[in-house]
Each structure stands twice: as C-alpha cells, then as structure tokens.
C-alpha positions in Angstrom: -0.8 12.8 31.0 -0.8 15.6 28.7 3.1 16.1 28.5 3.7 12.6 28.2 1.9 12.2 24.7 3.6 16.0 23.6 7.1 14.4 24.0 6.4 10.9 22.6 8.2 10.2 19.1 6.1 9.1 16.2 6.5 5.7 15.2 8.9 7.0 12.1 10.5 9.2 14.4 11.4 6.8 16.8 12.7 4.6 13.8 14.9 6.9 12.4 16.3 7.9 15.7 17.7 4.2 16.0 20.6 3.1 14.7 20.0 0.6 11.5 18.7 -2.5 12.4 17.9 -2.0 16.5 14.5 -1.8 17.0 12.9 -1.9 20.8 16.1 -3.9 22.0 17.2 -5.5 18.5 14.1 -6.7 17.5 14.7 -4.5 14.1 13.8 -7.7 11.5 10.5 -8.0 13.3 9.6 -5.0 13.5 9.6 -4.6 10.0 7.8 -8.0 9.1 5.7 -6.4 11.7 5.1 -3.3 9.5 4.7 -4.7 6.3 2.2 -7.2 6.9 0.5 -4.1 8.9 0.6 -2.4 5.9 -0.9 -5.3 4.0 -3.4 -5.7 6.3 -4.1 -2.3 5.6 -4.3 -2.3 1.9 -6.9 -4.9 2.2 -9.5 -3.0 4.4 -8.9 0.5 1.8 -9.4 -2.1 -1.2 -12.3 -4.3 0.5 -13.6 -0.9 2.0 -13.5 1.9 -0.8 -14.4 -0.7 -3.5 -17.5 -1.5 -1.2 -18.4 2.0 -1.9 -17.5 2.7 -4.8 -19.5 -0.2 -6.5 -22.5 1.0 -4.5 -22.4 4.1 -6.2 -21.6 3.2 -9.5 -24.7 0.8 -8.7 -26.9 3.2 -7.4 -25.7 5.3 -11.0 -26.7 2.0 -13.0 -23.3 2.5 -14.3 -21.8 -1.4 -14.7 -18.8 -1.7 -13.8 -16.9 -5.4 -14.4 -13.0 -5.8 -14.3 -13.3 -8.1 -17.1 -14.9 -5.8 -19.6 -12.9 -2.7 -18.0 -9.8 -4.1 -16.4 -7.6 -0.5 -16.9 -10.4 1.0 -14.7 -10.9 -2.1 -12.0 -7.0 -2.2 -11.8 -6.3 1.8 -11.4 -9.3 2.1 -8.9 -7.9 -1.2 -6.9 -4.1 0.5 -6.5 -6.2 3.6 -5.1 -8.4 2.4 -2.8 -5.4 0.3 -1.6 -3.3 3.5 -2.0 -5.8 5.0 0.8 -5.8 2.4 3.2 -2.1 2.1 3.5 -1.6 5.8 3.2 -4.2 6.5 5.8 -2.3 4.0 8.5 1.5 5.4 7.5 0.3 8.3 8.4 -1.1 6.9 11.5 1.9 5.3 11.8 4.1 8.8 11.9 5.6 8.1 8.1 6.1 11.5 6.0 4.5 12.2 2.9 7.5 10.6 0.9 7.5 7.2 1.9 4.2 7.5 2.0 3.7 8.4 -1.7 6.4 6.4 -2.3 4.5 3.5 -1.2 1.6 4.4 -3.1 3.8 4.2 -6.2 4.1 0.8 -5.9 0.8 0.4 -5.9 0.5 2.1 -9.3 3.8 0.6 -10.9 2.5 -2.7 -12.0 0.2 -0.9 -14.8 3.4 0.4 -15.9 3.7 -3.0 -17.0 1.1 -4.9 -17.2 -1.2 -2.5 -19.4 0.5 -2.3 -22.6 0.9 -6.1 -21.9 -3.5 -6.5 -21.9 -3.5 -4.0 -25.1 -0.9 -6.7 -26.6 -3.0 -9.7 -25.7 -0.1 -11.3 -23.7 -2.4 -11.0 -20.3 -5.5 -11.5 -19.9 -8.0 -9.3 -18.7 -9.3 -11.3 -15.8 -5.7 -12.4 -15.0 -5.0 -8.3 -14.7 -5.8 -7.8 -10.6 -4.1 -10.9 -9.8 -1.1 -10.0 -11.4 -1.3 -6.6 -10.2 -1.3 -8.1 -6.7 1.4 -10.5 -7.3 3.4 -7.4 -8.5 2.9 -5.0 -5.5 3.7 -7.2 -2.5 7.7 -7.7 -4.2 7.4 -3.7 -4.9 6.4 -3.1 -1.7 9.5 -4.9 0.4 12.1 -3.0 -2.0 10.4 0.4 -0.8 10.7 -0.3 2.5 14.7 -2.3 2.4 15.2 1.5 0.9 14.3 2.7 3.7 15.2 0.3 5.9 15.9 2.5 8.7 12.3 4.2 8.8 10.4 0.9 8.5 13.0 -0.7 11.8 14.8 -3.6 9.7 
C-alpha cells in the first residue's frame, strides 16, 4: 500500500503530464468546471470560516468592526480569508506556489479598482464586497484558461 501512494502523481502533476485538453479519458472541460467551482467552494468555507474568527476576536477585543464604516479593511480581510481557503485546497490539490499565489492575486485585484473608486464616491461602501465578489469569479476563470493545462481544460 505504501509504494502505491509514493508513485501516485499529484493532481497538478497528473494535469500537466496530459496533453491540453485530455483529462481522465477526455473529460478535460469538466474537469476544470470541476475545479473551479471546487475552488469556489473553497473560498467560501476560508471566508465563512476565518471571518467567523476573526470577528470573534475583534469581538472579544471590543474592537467594532462593520464593512460599512470600514469597507477597505472588510474587503482586504475577505480576499484573505478567501485567499486561505483556496490556497489551502490548491495545495491539497498538488498546485505549486505560483498558481497558487497567482490565484490569490485575483483575489486582491478587484481593490486595485474598486478602492480609488469608494474614495471617489462612485461605489458605495456597502456595494464594495459585492462588487469585489462579482470581480473575482471572471478573475478567477482567466487564471486558470492561463493555465489551462494545469487546471485539465
């Protein structure tokens, strides 16, 4: 049993080993719907998970934190709690540290954007998560058709 796990490929691995768009007998388009809503899935635990904690200690601090007095801070700690969760399962998943932080960029990129857009007025500061979200899901597909071959499209 032991030999068997030493010589299995990682998931990323095994992906880049394939020839561009053959996954598991051609299921390549799949597999990377597949991956990307895994990875959605697991932004959403990292964000519902670390933002769990982290408002319990900032509550515990008495320190009040409310994305619509502070929506620079709600919005940067959002990307990185999702930043974890996803990073965490790439990792998992056999993905190296550059598509992994690659990844993570997008998570970040939308403040790029959107932040001198809040300090201008043009968005609002409760509108600031959602259209942080509404940013990252595009962000995240044109990582991963750059890297088509790792992700098995």
């Amino acid at each position: 049993m032991q030999a068997r796990n030493d010589t299995r490929l990682t998931h990323a691995q095994d992906a880049a080993a394939r020839p561009a768009g053959k996954a598991h007998g051609g299921h390549g388009w799949w597999h990377f719907a597949r991956h990307y809503l895994e990875m959605v899935v697991a932004m959403a635990v990292g964000m519902l998970v670390l933002g769990a904690v982290t408002r319990g200690v900032l509550a515990l601090a008495d320190v009040e934190f409310a994305a619509t007095r502070h929506p620079e801070l709600a919005s940067l700690e959002m990307a990185f709690d999702m930043s974890v969760g996803m990073a965490m399962w790439m990792r998992h998943r056999g993905h190296g540290w550059p598509s992994t932080l690659e990844m993570c960029g997008a998570m970040f990129a939308p403040a790029l954007v959107l932040f001198p857009l809040l300090w201008l007025g043009v968005v609002a500061p409760d509108s600031m998560i959602t259209l942080e979200h509404l940013a990252m899901l595009p962000l995240m597909l044109l990582v991963m058709l750059r890297r088509r071959r790792e992700y098995g499209g």
